[in-house]
N, C-alpha and C positions, 0 to 999 in steps of 0.2 A: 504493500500500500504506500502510494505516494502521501508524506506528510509534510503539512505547511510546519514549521517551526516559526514562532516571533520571540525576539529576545530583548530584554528592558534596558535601561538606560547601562552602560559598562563602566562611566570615569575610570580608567585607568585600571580597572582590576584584571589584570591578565590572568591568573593565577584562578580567580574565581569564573573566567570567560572560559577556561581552558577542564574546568571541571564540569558546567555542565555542557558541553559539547561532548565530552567524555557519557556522564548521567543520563544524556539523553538517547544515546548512541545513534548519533546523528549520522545517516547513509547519504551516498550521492543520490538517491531518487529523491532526496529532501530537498524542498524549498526552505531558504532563512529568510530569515527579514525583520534586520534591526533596526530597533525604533530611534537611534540614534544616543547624543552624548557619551559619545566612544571614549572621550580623551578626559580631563581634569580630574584631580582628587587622589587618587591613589598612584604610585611613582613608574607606572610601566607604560603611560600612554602611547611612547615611539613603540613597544611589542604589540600592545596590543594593534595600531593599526597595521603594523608589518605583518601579522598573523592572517588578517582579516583580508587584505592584499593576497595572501598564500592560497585563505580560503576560498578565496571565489574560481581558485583557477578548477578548484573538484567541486566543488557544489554552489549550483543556481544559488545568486545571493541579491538580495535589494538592501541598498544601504538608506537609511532615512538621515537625513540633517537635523542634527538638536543645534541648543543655541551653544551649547560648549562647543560645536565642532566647526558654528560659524566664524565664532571668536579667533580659534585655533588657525582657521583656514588665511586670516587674515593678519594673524601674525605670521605665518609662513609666508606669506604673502609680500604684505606690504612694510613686514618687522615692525608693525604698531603692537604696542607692552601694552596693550588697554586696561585700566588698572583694575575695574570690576573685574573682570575675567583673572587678574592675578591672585586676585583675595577671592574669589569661589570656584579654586583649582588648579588657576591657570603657572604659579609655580612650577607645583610640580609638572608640568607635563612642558614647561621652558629648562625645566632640569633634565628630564626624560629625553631632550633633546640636544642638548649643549654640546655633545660631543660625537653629534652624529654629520657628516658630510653633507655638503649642498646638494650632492647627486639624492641624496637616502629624504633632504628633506623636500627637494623637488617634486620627487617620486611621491609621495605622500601629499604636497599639496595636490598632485591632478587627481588622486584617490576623494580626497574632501571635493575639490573643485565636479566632479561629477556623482558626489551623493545626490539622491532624490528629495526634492520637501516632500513626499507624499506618494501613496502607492493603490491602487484600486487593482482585486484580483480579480476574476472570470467570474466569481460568487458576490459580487459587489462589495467585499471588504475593504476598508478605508483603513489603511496602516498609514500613522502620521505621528511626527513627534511629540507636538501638545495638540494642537488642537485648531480651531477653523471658526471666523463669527460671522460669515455670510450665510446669511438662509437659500444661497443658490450653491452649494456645498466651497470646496477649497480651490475650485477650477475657478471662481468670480472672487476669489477670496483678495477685496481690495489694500491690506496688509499684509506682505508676504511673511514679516514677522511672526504674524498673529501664526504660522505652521511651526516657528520651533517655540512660542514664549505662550500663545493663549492657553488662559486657565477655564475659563466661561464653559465651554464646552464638558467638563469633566465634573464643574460644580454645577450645572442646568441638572447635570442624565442624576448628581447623587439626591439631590433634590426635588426630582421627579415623582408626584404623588402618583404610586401603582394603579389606582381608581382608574386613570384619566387612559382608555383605550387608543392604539393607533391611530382609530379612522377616526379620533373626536378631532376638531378645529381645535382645540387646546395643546393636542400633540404637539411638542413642540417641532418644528419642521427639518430644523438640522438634524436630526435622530433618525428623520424617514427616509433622508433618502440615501442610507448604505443598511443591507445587511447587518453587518456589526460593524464596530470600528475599534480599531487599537491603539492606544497612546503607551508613552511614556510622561516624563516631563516634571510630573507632580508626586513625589516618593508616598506609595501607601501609608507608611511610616508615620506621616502625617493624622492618618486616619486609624491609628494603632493597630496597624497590620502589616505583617510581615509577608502574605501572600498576596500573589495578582488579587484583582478586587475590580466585579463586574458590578455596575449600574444602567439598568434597560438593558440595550444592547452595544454600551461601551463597556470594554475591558481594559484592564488601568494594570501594566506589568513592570512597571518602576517599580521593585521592592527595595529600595534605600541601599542600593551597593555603594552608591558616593559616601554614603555615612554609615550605619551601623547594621546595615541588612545585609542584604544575597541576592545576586544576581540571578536570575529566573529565566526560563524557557519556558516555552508554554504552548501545545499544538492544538492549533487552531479548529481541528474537525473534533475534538473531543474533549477539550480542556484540559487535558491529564499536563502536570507542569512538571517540574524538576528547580532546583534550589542550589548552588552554592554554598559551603560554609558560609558563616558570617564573615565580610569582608576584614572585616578589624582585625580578625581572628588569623586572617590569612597574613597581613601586614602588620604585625602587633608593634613594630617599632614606628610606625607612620598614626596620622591620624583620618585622611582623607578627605573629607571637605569637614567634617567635624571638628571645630573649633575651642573646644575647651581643654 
């Protein structure tokens, strides 16, 4: 059986991306498709997009654009130190790369430079970093921002009184028109959860790897997931976007 795989937000955790690719025993008949923020937080972010580059050469892969990776993409880029981006990650992953060649980080900006904002499957699945505020879905989406940073969408579906049926005019509109949709973006963690975490028909697979969770895989035709250690657990000499 061909299985969709979607994988949550990575900041940097190689260690923890390398486990469950292993947990899931992930085959070439697999589709991936990560929901982006590949790089900040934890110190391996030059592996992990080297990895990720390796991966796509054996197995079908869609890479999604978070806003860590636009950050990144633009200090490769343009060598702008943007300083929010240093203080929510961005260190480490200007340390991950210090000593790596301008071939190594070339290479790696055209990997960023050709992520997707957004991905729609044969089954109308809408895999996107955060989120979308056009009510004509993220193809009229007049903030292209609004696919790696909007939160709206995630807090409408948790919000959502179950009463209120598809076909009523209350429906809210963004929700009708995919199948399901997958984000990242907004750590469950938040919502004192350590696993993916479904509202309607958004599922939400950020489980807080940037800070004290686990990076999550999750397949898409049956929900059955798979988990990482705890990231901390894996780096215990680092703190990764966690601050205290």
């Amino acid at each position: 059986m061909n299985r969709t795989l979607v994988i949550g937000d990575i900041h940097g955790a190689f260690k923890a991306l390398q486990q469950i690719i292993k947990k899931a025993a992930v085959k070439e008949t697999d589709q991936l498709i990560f929901l982006g923020d590949f790089v900040d937080g934890w110190s391996q972010s030059f592996e992990v997009i080297q990895y990720l580059i390796e991966l796509e050469k054996k197995f079908k892969c869609v890479f999604i654009k978070g806003n860590h990776d636009l950050w990144c993409e633009q200090w490769l880029e343009k060598k702008i130190e943007d300083e929010t981006w240093l203080f929510n990650g961005g260190r480490a992953t200007f340390r991950s790369y210090e000593s790596r060649s301008e071939a190594e980080k070339l290479n790696h900006l055209a990997f960023f430079q050709k992520m997707q904002n957004y991905f729609i499957d044969e089954e109308n699945r809408l895999f996107i970093h955060a989120g979308f505020s056009s009510l004509h879905g993220p193809y009229k989406e007049h903030y292209s921002s609004n696919y790696s940073w909007d939160r709206t969408l995630w807090e409408m579906a948790l919000c959502m009184d179950k009463r209120i049926k598809k076909e009523s005019v209350l429906y809210p509109k963004r929700l009708k028109l995919f199948s399901e949709i997958y984000i990242g973006h907004t750590p469950t963690l938040y919502y004192d959860s350590f696993e993916p975490m479904n509202a309607v028909n958004v599922w939400n697979i950020d489980t807080g790897a940037a800070f004290n969770g686990r990076l999550s895989i999750l397949e898409v035709e049956n929900k059955k997931f798979w988990q990482s250690d705890v990231v901390q657990n894996l780096y215990p000499d680092e703190t990764g976007r966690n601050r205290n």
